[in-house]
HTML snippet that shows the backbone in 3Dmol.js (N, CA, C, O; Angstrom):
<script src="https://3Dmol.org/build/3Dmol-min.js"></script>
<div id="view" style="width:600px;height:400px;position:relative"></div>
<script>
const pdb = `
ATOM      1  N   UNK A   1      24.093  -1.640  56.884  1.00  0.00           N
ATOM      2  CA  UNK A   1      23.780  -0.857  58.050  1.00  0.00           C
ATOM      3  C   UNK A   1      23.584   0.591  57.617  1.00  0.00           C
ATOM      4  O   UNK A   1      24.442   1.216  56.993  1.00  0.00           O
ATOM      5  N   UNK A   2      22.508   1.044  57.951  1.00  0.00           N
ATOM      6  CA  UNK A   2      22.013   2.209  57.496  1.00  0.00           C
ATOM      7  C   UNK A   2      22.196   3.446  58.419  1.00  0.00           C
ATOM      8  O   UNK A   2      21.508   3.491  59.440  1.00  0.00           O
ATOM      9  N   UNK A   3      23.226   4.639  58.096  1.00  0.00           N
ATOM     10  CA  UNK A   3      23.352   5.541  59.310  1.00  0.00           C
ATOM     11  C   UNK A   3      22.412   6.506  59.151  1.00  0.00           C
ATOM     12  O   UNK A   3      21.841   6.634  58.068  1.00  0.00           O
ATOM     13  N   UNK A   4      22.077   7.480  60.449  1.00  0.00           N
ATOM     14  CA  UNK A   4      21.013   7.964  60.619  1.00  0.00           C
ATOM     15  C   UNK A   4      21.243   9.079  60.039  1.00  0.00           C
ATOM     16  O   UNK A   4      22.409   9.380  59.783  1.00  0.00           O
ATOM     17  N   UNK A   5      20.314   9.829  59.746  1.00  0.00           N
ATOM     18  CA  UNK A   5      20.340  11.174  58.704  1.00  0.00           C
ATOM     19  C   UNK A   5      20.389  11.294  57.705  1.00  0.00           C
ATOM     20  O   UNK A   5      20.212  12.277  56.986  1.00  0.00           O
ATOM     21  N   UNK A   6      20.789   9.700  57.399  1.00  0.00           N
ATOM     22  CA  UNK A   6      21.211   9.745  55.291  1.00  0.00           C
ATOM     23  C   UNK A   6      20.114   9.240  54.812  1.00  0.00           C
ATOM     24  O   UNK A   6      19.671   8.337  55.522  1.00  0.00           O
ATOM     25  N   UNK A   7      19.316   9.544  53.595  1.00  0.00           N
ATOM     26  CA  UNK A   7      18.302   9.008  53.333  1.00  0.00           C
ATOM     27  C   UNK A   7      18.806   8.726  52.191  1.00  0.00           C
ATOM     28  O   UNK A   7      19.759   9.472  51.965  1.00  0.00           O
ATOM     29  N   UNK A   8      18.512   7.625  50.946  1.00  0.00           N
ATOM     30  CA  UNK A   8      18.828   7.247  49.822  1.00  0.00           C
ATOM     31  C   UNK A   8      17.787   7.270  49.045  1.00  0.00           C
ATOM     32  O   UNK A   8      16.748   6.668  49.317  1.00  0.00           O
ATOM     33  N   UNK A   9      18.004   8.132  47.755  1.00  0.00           N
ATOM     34  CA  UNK A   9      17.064   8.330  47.046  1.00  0.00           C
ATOM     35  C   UNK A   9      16.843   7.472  46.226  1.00  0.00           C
ATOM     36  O   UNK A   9      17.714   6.691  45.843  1.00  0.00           O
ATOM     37  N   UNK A  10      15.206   7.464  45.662  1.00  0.00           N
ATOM     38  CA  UNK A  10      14.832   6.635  44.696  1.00  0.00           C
ATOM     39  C   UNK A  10      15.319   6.403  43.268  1.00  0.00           C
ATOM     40  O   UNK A  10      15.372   7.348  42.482  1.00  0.00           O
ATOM     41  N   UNK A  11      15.673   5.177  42.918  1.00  0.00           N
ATOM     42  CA  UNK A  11      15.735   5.384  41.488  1.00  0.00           C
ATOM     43  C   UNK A  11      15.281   6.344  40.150  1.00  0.00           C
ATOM     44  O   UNK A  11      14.095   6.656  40.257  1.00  0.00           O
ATOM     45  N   UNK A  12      15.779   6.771  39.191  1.00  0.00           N
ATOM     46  CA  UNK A  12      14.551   7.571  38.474  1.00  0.00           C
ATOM     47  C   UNK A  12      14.123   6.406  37.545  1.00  0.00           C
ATOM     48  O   UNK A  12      14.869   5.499  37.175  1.00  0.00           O
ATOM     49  N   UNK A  13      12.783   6.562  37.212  1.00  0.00           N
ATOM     50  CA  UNK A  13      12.394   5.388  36.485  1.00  0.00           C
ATOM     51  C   UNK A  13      12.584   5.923  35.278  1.00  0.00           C
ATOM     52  O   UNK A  13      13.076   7.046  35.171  1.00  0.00           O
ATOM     53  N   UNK A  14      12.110   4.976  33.899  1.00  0.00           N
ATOM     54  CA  UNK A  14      12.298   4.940  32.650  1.00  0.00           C
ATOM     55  C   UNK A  14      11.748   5.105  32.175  1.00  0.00           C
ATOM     56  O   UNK A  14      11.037   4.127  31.943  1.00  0.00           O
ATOM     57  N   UNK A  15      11.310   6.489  31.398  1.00  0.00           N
ATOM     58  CA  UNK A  15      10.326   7.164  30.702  1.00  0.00           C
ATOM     59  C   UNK A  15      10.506   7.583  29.318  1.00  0.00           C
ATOM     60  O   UNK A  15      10.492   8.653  28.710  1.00  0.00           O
ATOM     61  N   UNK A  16      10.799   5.519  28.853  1.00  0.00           N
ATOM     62  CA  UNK A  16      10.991   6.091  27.075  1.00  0.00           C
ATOM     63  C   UNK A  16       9.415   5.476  26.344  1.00  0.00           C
ATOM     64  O   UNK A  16       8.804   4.416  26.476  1.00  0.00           O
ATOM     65  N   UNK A  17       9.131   6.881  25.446  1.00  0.00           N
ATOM     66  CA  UNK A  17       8.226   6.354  24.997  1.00  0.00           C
ATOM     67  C   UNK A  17       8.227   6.305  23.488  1.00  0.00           C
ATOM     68  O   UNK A  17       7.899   7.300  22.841  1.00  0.00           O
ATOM     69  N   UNK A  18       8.529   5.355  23.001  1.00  0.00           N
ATOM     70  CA  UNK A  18       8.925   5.242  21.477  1.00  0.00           C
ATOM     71  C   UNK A  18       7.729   6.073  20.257  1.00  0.00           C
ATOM     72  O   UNK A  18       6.501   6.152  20.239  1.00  0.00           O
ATOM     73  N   UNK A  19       9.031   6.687  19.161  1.00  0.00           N
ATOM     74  CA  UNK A  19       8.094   7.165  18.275  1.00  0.00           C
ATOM     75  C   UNK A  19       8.170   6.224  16.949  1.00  0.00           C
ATOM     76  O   UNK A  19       9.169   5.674  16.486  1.00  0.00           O
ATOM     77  N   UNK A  20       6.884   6.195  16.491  1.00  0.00           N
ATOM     78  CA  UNK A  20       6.274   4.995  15.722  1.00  0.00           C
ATOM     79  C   UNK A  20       6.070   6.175  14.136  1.00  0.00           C
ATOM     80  O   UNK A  20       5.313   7.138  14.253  1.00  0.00           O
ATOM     81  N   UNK A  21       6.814   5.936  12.780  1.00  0.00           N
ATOM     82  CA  UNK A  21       7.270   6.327  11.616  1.00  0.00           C
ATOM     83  C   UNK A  21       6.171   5.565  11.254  1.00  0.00           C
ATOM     84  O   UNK A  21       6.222   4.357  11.482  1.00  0.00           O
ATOM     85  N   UNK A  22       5.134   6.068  10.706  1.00  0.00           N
ATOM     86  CA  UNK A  22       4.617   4.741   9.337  1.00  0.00           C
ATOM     87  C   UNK A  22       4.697   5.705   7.947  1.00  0.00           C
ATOM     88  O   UNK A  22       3.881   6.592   7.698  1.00  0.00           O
ATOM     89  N   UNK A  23       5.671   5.402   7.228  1.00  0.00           N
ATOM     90  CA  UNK A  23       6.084   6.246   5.886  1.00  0.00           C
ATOM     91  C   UNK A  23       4.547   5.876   4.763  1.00  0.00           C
ATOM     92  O   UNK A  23       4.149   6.640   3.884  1.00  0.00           O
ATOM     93  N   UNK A  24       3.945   4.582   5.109  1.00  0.00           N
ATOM     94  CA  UNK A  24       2.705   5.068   3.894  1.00  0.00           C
ATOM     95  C   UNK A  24       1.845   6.134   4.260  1.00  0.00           C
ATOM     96  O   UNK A  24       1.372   6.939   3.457  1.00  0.00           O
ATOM     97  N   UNK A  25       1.612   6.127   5.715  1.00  0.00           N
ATOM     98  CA  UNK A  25       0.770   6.662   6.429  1.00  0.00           C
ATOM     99  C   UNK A  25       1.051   8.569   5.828  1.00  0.00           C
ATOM    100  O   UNK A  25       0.320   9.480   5.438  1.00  0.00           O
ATOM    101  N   UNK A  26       2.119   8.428   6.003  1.00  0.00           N
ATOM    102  CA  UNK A  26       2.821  10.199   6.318  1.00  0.00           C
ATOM    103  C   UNK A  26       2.161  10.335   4.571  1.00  0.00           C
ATOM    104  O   UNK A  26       1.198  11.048   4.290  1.00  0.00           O
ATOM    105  N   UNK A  27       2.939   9.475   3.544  1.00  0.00           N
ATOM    106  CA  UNK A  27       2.512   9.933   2.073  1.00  0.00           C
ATOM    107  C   UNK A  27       0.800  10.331   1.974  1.00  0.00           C
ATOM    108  O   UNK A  27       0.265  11.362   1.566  1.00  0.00           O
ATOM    109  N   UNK A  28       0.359   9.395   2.381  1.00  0.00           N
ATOM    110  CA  UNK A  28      -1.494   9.125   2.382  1.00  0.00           C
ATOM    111  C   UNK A  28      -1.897  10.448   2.497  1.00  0.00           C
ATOM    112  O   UNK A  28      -2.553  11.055   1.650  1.00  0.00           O
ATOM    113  N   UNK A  29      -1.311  11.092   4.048  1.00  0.00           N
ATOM    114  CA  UNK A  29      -1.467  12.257   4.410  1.00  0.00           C
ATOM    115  C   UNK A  29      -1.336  13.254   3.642  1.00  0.00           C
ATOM    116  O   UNK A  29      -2.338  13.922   3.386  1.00  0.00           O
ATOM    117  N   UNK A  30      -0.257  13.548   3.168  1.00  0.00           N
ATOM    118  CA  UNK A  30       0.042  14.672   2.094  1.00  0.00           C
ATOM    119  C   UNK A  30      -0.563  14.555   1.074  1.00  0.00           C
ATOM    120  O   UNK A  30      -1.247  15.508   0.699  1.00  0.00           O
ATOM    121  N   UNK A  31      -0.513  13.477   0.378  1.00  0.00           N
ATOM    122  CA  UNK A  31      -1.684  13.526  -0.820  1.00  0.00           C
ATOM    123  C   UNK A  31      -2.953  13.934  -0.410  1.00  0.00           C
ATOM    124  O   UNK A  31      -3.510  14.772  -1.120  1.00  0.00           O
ATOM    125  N   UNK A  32      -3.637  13.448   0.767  1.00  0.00           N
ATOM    126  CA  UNK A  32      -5.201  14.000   0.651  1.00  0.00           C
ATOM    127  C   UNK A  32      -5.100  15.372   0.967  1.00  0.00           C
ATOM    128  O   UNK A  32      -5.811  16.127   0.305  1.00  0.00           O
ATOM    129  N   UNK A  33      -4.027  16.087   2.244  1.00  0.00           N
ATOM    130  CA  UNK A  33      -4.095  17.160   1.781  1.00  0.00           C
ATOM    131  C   UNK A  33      -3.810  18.246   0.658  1.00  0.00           C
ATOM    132  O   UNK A  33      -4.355  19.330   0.450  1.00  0.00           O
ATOM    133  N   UNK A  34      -2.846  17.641   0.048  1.00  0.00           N
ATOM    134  CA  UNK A  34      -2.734  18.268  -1.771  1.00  0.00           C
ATOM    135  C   UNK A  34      -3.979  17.837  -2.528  1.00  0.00           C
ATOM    136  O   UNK A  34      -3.986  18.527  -3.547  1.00  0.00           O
ATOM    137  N   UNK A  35      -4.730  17.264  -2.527  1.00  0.00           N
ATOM    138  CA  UNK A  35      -6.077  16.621  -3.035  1.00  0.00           C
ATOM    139  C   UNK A  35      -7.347  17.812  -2.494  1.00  0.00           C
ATOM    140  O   UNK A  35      -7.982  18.591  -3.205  1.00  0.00           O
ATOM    141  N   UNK A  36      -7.418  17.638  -1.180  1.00  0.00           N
ATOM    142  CA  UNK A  36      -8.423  18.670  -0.413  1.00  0.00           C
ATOM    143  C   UNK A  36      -8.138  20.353  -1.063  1.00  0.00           C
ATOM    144  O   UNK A  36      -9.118  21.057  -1.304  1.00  0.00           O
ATOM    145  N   UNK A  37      -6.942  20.793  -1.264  1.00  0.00           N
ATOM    146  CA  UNK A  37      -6.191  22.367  -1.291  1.00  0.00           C
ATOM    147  C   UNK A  37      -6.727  22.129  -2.655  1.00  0.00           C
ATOM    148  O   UNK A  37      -7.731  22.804  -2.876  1.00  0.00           O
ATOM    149  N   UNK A  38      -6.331  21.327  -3.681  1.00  0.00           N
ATOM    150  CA  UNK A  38      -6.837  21.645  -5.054  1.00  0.00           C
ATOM    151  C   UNK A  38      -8.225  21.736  -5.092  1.00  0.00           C
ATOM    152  O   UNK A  38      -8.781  22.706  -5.606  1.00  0.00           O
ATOM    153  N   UNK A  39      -8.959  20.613  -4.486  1.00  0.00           N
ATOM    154  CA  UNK A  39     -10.504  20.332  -4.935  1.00  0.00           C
ATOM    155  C   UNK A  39     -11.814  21.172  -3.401  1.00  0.00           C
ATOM    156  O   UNK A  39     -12.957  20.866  -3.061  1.00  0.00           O
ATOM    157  N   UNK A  40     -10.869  22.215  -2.921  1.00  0.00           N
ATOM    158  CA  UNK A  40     -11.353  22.734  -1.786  1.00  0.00           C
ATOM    159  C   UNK A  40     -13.042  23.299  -2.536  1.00  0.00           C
ATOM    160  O   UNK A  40     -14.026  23.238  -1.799  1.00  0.00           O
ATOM    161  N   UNK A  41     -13.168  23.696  -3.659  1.00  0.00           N
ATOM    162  CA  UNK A  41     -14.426  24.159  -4.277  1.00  0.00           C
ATOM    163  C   UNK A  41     -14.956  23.226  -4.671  1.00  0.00           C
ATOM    164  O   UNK A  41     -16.084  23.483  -5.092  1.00  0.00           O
ATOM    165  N   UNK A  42     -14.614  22.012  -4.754  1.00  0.00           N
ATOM    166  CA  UNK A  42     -15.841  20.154  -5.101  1.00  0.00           C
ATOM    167  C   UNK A  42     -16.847  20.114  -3.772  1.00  0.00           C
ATOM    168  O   UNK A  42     -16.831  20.550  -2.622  1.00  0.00           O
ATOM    169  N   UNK A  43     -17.629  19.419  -4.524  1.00  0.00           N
ATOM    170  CA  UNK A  43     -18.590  19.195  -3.134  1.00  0.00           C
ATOM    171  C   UNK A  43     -18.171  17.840  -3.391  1.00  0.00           C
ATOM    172  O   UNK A  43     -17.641  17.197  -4.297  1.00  0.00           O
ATOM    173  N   UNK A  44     -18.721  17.630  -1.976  1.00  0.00           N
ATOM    174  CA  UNK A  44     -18.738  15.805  -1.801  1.00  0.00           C
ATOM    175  C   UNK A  44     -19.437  14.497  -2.926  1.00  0.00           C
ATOM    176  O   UNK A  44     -19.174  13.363  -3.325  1.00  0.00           O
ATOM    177  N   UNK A  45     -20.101  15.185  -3.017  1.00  0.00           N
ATOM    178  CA  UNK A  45     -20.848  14.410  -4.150  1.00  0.00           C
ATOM    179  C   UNK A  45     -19.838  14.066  -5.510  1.00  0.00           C
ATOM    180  O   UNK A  45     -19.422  12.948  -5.814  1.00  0.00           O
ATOM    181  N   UNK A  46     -19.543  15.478  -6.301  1.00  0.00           N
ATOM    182  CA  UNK A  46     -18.188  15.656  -7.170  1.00  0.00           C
ATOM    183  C   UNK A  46     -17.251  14.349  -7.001  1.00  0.00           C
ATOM    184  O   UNK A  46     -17.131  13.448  -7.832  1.00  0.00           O
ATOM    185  N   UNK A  47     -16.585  14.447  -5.687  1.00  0.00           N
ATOM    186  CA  UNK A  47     -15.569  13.989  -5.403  1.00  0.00           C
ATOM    187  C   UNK A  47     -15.388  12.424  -5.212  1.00  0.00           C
ATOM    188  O   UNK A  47     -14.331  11.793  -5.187  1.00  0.00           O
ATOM    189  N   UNK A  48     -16.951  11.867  -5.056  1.00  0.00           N
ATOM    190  CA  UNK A  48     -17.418  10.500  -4.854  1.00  0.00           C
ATOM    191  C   UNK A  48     -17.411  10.227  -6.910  1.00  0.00           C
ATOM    192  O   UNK A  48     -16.822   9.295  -7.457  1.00  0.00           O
ATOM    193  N   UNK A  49     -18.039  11.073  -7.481  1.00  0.00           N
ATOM    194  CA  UNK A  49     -18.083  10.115  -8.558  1.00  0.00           C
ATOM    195  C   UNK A  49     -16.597  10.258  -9.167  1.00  0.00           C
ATOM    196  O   UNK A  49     -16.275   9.383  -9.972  1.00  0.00           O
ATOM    197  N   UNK A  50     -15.485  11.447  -8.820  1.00  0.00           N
ATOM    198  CA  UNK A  50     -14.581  11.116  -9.317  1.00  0.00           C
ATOM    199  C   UNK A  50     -13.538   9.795  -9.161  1.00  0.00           C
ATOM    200  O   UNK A  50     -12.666   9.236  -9.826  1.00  0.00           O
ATOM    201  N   UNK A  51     -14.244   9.653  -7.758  1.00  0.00           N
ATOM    202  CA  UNK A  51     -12.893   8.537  -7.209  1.00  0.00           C
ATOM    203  C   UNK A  51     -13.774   6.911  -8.025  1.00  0.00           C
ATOM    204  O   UNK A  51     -13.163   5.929  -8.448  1.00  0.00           O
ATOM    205  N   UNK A  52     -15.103   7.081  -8.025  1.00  0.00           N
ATOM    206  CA  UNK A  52     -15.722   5.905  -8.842  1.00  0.00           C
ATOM    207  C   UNK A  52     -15.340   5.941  -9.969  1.00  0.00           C
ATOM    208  O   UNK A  52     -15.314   4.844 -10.528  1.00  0.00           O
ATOM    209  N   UNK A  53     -14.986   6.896 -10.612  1.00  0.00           N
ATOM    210  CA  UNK A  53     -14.611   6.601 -11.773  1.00  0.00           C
ATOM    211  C   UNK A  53     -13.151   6.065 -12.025  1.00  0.00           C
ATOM    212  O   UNK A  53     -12.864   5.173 -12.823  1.00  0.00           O
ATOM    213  N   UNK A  54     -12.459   6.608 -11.386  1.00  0.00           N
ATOM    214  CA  UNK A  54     -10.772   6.234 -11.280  1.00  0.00           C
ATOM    215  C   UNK A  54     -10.589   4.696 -10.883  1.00  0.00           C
ATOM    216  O   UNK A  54      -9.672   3.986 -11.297  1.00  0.00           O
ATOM    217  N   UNK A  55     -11.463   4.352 -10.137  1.00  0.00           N
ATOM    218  CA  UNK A  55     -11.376   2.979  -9.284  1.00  0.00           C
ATOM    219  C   UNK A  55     -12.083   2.010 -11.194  1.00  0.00           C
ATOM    220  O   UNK A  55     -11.458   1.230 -11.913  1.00  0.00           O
ATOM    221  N   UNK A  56     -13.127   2.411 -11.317  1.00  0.00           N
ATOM    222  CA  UNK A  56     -13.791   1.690 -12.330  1.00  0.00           C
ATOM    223  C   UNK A  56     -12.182   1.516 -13.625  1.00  0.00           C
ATOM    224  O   UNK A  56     -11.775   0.466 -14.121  1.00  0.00           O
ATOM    225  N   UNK A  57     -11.785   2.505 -13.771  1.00  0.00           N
ATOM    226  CA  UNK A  57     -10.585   3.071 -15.004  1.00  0.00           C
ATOM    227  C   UNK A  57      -9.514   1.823 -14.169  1.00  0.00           C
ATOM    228  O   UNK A  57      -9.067   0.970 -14.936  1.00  0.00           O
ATOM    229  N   UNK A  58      -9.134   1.707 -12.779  1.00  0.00           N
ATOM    230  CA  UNK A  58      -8.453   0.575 -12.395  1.00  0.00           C
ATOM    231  C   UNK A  58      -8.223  -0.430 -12.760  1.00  0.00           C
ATOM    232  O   UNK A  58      -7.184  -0.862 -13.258  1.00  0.00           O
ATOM    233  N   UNK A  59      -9.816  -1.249 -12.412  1.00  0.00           N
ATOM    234  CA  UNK A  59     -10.468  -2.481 -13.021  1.00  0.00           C
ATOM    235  C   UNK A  59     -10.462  -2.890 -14.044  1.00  0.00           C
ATOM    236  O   UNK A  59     -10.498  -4.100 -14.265  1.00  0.00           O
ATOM    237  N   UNK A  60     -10.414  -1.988 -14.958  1.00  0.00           N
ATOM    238  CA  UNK A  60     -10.653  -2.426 -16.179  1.00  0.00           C
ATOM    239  C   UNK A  60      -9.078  -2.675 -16.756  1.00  0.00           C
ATOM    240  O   UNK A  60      -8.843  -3.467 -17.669  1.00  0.00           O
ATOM    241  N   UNK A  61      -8.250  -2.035 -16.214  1.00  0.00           N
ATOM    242  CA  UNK A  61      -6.907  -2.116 -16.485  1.00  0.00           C
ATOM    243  C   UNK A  61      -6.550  -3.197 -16.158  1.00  0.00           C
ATOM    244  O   UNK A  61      -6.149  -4.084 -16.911  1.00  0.00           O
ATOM    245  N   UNK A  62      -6.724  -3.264 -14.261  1.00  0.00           N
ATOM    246  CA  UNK A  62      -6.376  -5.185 -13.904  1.00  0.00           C
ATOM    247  C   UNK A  62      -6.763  -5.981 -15.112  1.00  0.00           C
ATOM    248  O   UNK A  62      -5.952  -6.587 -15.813  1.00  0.00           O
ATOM    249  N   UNK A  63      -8.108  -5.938 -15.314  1.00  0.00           N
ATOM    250  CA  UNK A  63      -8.849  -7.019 -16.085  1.00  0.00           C
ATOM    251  C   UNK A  63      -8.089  -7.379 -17.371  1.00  0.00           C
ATOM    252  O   UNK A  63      -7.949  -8.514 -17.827  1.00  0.00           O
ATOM    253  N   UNK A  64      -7.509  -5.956 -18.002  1.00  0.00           N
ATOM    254  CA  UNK A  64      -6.747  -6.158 -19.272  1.00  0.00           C
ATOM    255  C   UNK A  64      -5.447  -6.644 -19.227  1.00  0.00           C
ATOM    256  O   UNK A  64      -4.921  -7.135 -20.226  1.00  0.00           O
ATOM    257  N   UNK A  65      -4.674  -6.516 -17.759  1.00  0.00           N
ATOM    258  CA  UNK A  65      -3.455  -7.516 -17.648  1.00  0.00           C
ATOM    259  C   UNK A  65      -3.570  -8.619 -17.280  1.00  0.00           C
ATOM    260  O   UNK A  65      -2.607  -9.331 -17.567  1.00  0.00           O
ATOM    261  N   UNK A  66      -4.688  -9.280 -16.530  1.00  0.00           N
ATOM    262  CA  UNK A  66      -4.567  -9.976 -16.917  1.00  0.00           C
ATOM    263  C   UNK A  66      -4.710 -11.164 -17.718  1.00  0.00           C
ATOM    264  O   UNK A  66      -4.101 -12.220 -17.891  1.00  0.00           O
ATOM    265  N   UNK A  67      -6.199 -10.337 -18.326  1.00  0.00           N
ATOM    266  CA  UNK A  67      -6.756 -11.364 -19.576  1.00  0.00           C
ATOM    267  C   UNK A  67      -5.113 -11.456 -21.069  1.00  0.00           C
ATOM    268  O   UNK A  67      -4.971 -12.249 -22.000  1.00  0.00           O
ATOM    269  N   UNK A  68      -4.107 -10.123 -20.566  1.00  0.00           N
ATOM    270  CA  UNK A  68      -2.998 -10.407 -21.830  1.00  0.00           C
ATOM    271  C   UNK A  68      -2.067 -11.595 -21.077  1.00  0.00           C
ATOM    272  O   UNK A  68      -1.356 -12.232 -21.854  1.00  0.00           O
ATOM    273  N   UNK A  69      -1.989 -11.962 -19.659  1.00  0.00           N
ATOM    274  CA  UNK A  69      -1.162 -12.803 -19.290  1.00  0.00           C
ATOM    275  C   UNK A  69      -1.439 -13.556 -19.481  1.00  0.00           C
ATOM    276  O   UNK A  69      -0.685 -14.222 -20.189  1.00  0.00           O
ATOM    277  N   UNK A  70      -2.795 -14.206 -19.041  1.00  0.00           N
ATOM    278  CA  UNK A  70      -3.409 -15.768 -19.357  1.00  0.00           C
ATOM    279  C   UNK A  70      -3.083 -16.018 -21.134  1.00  0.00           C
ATOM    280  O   UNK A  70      -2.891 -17.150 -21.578  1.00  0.00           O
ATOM    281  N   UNK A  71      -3.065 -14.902 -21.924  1.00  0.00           N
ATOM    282  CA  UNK A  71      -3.263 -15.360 -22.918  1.00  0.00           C
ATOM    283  C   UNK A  71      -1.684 -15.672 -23.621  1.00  0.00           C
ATOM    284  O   UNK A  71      -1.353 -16.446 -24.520  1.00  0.00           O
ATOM    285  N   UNK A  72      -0.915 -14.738 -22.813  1.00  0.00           N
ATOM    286  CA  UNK A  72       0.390 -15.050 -23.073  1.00  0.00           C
ATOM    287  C   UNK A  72       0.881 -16.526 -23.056  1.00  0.00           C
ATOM    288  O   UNK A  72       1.433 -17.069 -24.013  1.00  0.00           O
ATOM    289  N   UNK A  73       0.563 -17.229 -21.617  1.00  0.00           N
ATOM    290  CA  UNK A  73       0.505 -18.092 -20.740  1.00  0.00           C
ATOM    291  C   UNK A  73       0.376 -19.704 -22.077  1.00  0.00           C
ATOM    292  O   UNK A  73       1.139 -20.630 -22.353  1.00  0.00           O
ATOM    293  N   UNK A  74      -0.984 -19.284 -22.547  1.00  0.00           N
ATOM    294  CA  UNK A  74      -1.747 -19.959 -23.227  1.00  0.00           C
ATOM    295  C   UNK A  74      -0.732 -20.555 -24.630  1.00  0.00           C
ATOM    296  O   UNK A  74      -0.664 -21.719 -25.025  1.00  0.00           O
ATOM    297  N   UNK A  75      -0.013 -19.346 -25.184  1.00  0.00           N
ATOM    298  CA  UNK A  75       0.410 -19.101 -25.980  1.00  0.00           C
ATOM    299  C   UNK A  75       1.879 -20.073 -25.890  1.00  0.00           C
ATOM    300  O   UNK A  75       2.158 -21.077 -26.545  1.00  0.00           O
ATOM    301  N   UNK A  76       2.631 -19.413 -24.894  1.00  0.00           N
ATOM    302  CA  UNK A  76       3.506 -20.440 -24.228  1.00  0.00           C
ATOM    303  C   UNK A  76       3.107 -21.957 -24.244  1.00  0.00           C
ATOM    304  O   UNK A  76       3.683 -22.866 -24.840  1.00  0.00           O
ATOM    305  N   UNK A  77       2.192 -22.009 -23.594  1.00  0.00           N
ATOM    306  CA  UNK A  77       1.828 -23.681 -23.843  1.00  0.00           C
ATOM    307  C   UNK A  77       1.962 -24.141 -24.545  1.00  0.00           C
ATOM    308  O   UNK A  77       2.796 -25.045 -24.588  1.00  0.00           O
ATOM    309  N   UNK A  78       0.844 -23.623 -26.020  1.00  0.00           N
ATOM    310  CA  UNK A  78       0.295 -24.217 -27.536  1.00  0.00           C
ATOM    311  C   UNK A  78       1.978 -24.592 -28.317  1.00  0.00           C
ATOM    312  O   UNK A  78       2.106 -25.427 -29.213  1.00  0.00           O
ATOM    313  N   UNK A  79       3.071 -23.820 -27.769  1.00  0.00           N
ATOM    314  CA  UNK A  79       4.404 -23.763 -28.497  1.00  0.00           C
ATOM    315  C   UNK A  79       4.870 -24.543 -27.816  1.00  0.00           C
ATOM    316  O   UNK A  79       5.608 -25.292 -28.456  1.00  0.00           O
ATOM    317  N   UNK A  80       4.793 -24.858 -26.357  1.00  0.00           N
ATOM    318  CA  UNK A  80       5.522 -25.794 -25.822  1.00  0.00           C
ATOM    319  C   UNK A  80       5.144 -27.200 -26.316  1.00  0.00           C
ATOM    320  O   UNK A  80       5.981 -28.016 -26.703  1.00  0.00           O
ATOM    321  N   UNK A  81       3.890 -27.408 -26.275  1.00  0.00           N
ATOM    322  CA  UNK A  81       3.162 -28.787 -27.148  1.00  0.00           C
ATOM    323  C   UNK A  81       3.620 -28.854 -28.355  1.00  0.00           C
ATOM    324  O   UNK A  81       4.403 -29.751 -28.669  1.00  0.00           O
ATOM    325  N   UNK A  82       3.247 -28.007 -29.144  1.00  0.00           N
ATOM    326  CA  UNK A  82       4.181 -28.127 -30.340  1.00  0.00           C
ATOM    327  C   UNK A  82       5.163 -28.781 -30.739  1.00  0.00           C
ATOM    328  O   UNK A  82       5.143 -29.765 -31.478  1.00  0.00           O
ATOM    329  N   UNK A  83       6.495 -28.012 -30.038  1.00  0.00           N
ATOM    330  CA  UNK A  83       7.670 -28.252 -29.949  1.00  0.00           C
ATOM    331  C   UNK A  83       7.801 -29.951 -29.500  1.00  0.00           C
ATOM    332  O   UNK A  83       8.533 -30.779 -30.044  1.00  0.00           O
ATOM    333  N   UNK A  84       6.878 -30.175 -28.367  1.00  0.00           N
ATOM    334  CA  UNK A  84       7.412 -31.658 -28.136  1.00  0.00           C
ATOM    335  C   UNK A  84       6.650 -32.360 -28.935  1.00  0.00           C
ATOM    336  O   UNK A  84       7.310 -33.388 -29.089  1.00  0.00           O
ATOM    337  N   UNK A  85       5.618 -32.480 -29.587  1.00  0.00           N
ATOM    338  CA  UNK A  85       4.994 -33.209 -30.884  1.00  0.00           C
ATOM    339  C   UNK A  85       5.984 -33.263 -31.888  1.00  0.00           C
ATOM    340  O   UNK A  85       6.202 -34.287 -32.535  1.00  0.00           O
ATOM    341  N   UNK A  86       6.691 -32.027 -32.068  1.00  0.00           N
ATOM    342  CA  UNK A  86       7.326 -31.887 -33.239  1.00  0.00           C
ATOM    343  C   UNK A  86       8.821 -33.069 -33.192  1.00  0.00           C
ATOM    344  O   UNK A  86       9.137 -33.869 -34.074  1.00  0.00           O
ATOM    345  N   UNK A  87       9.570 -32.802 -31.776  1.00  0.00           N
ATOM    346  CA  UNK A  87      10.672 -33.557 -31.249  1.00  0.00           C
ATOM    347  C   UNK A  87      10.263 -35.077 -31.136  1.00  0.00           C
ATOM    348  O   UNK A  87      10.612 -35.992 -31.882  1.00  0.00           O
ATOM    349  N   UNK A  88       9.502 -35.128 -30.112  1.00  0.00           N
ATOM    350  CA  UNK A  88       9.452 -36.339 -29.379  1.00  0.00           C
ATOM    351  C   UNK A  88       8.612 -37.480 -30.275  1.00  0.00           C
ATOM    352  O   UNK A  88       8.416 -38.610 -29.827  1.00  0.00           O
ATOM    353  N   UNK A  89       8.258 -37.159 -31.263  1.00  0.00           N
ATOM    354  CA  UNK A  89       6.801 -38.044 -31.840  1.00  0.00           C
ATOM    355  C   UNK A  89       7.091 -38.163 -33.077  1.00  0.00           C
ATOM    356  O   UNK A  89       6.313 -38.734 -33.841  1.00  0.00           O
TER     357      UNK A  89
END
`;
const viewer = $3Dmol.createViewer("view");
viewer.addModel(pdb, "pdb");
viewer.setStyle({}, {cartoon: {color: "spectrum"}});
viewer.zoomTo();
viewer.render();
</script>
C-alpha cells in the first residue's frame, strides 16, 4: 500500500564498462613508435625494403632450422636402425 506524497525512486542502473589490456598490442605500439622517432628521416620506400629484407634474413633462418632438424631427425633414425640390426639380428 502506497502512501500519498512518497514517491520511490528508481534504481541506479549499472554502468560498468570493462577495460580490455592486450599486452602484445601495448608492446607493438611502443616499438613502432621507437621505430617511427628513430627512422622519422626514411621515406616510405627506405622502410619497405628494410622490413623485406629482415623478413627475407627470417626465412632463410626458419629454412636453416629446419633443414638442421630433419637432418638431426634422420640421423637419429640411421642409429636407431643400426643399433637394432646390430642387437636384434
Amino acid at each position: 500500500m502506497a502512501l500519498i506524497g512518497f514517491k520511490t525512486s528508481k534504481p541506479r542502473q549499472f554502468n560498468y564498462k570493462p577495460l580490455f589490456y592486450n599486452k602484445q598490442q601495448e608492446e607493438f605500439e611502443q616499438k613502432l613508435k621507437k621505430v617511427r622517432e628513430q627512422d622519422s628521416n626514411k621515406s616510405e620506400p627506405d622502410m619497405r625494403q628494410q622490413m623485406n629484407e629482415l623478413w627475407a634474413r627470417r626465412r632463410n633462418t626458419t629454412t636453416r632450422t629446419n633443414r638442421n632438424m630433419r637432418n638431426l631427425l634422420f640421423a637419429i633414425a640411421l642409429v636407431a636402425l643400426l643399433l637394432y640390426l646390430i642387437f636384434f639380428l
